[in-house]
Each structure stands twice: as structure tokens, then as C-alpha cells.
C-alpha positions as CSV (number, residue, x, y, z in Angstrom):
1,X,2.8,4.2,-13.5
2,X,-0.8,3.2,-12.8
3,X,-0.4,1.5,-10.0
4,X,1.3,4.6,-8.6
5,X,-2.1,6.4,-9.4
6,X,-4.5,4.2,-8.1
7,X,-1.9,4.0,-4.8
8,X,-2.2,7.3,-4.0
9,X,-5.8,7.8,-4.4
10,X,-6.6,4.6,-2.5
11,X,-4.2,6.2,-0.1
12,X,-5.7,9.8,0.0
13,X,-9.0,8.3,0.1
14,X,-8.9,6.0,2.9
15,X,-6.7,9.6,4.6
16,X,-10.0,11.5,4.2
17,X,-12.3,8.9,5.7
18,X,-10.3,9.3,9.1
19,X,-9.7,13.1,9.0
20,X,-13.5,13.4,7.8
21,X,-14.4,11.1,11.1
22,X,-12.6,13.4,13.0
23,X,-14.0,16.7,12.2
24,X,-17.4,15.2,12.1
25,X,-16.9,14.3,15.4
26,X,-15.2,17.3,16.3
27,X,-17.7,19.9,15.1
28,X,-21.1,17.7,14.8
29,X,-21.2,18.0,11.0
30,X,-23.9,16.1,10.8
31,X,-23.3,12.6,9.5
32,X,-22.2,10.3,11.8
33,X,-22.1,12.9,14.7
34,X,-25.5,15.5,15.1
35,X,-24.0,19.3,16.6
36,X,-25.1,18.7,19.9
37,X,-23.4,15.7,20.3
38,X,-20.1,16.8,19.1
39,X,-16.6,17.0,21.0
40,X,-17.1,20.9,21.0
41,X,-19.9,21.0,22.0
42,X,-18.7,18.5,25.2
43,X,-20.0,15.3,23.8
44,X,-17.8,12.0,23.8
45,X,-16.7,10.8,20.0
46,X,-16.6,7.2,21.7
47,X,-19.4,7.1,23.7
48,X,-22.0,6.0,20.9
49,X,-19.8,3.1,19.5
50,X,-18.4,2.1,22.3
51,X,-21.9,1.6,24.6
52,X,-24.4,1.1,21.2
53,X,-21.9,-0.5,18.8
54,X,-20.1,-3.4,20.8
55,X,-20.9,-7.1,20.5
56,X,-19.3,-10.1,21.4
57,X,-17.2,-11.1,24.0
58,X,-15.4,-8.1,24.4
59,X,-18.6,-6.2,24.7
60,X,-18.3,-5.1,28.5
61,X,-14.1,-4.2,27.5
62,X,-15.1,-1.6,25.1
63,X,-17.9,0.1,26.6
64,X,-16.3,0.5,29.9
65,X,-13.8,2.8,28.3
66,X,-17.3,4.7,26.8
67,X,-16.8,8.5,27.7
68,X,-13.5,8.3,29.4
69,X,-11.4,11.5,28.3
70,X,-7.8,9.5,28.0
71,X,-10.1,7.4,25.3
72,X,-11.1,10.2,23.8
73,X,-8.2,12.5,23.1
74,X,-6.2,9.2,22.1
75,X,-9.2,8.5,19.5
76,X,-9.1,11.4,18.1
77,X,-5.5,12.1,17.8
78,X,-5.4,9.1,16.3
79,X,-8.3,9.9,13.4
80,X,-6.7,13.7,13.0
81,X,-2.8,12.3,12.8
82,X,-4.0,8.8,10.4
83,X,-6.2,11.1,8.5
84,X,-3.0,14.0,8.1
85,X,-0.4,11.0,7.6
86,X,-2.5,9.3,4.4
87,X,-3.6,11.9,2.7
88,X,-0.3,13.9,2.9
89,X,1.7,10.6,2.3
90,X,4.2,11.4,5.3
91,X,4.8,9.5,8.6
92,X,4.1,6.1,7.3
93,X,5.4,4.1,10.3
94,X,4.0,5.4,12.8
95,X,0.6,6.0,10.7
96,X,0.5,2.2,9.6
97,X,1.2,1.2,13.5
98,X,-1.5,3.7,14.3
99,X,-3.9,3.0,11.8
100,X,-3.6,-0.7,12.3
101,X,-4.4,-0.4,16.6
102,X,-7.0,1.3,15.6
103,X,-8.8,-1.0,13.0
104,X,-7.9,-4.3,15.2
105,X,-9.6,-2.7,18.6
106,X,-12.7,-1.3,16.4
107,X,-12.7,-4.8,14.6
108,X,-12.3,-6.7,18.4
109,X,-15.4,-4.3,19.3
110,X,-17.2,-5.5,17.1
111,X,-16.4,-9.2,17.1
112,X,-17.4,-11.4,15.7
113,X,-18.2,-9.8,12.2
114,X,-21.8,-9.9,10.7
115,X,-21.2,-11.3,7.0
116,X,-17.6,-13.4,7.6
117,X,-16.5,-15.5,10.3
118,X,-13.4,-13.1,10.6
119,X,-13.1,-10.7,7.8
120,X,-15.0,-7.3,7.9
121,X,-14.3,-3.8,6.8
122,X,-11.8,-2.9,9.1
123,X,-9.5,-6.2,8.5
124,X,-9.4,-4.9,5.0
125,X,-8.5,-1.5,5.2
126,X,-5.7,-3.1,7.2
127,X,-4.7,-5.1,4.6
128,X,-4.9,-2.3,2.2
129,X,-2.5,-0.3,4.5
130,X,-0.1,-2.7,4.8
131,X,0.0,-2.6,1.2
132,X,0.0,1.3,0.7
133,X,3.2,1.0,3.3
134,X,5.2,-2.1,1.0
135,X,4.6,0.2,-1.9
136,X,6.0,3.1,-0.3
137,X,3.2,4.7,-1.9
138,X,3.3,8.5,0.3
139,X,5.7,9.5,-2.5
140,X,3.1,8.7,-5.1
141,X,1.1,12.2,-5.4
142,X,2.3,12.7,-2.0
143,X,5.3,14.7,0.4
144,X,6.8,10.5,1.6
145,X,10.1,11.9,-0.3
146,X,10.2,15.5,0.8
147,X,9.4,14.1,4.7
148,X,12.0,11.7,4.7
149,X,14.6,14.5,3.7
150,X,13.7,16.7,6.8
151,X,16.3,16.8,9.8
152,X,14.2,15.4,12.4
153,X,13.6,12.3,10.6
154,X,17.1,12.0,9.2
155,X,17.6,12.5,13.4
156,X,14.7,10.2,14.4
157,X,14.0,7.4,11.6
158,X,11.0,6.1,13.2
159,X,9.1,9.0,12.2
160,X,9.9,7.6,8.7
């Protein structure tokens, strides 16, 4: 029963660090994003990491998609829709998938890592979502059971 406890808040947790990054980067909240550099206020929420924040060989990659609007709406779709699918516990393929493209390109941006040859932050919140996803755990403290009852998933299971 603990581990179903400590799944779910690891779970919700690492949910409001991506729904957090997206509303701080869609309002300029003031933490990682000032107001005037915002998305509402017609900043880029790549432009900063992807032209200051890149090292390594893929360097030039990432910061010539800095600023380009595609990038942008698929970023941030991505940090609203993870951020939704953790926290609520629903979704869990398609946020793992999602969730995992996104660590591996922000971990290849920043390549190679600082304190490990290979292993930074983002490589373990990977590993700690492909462990959420073998626990099942979105119906710990979450809606995973209620979701998967729904007729569109029933219809499409991929949006398991």
C-alpha cells in the first residue's frame, strides 16, 4: 500500500513540474520565465534554452530550431498535455512516449552532462517514468481506472 503512496506522489509531482513549466512559460510567472518574455506576451518558451542552454555536438541542431513557432506550440503541448497526464494519472501511453521525446532531445541538448559521463537529471526522470508506467501507477490517487473505462479508449486503446 505504500508503494502505491509514494507512486502517486512521485507521479503527481514530477506532473506539476511540467504543467508548472508550462504556465510559467505561458504567463511569465516569474521563475524561470520574467512577464515580458512570456508566450503571451509574444516571447518564444524555447528560445532561451535552445540558443543559451545547448552544448555539445548537437549544439548548432538545437538552437537552429530557437524561436521557430512549430517548436514552440509542440513544446508546449507537450509540458501542458505531460503535466495534465501525470498529475491526473490518465493517458499513460501516450504521456510516457511524450514525456520520454522530451527528456532524450532536452538531455541530447545538453550533451554531454556536467557531473556523469551519461547520466543527468533528465535520464532519470525517464527512468522514473518508465517505472510510474510498469506500476500502472495513474490508478494510484489518480483517474488511470476511470480513463480506461471511457468509450473512446475502449475505441482507441492507444490513448490507454
Amino acid at each position: 500500500m505504500k508503494k502505491n503512496i509514494f507512486a502517486a506522489l512521485v507521479r503527481i509531482s514530477l506532473g506539476s513540474l511540467f504543467l508548472w513549466a508550462f504556465f510559467d512559460k505561458l504567463l511569465g510567472l516569474g521563475f524561470a520565465t520574467m512577464p515580458d518574455k512570456s508566450w503571451f506576451a509574444g516571447g518564444s518558451p524555447t528560445f532561451g534554452f535552445l540558443t543559451m542552454g545547448t552544448t555539445g555536438p548537437f549544439k548548432t541542431v538545437f538552437m537552429g530550431m530557437a524561436g521557430n513557432t512549430i517548436v514552440d506550440m509542440l513544446f508546449m503541448a507537450g509540458l501542458c498535455g505531460i503535466g495534465i497526464g501525470l498529475i491526473l494519472g490518465i493517458a499513460k501511453k501516450i504521456t510516457t512516449i511524450s514525456v520520454t521525446v522530451l527528456l532524450l532531445l532536452m538531455w541530447l541538448a545538453t550533451f554531454p552532462p556536467k557531473n556523469h559521463p551519461l547520466i543527468d537529471e533528465h535520464i532519470i526522470y525517464i527512468f522514473a517514468i518508465q517505472l510510474l508506467f510498469q506500476l500502472d501507477a495513474g490508478k494510484f490517487y489518480g483517474f488511470g481506472k476511470q480513463w480506461e473505462q471511457t468509450n473512446i479508449v475502449k475505441k482507441f486503446p492507444w490513448l490507454e
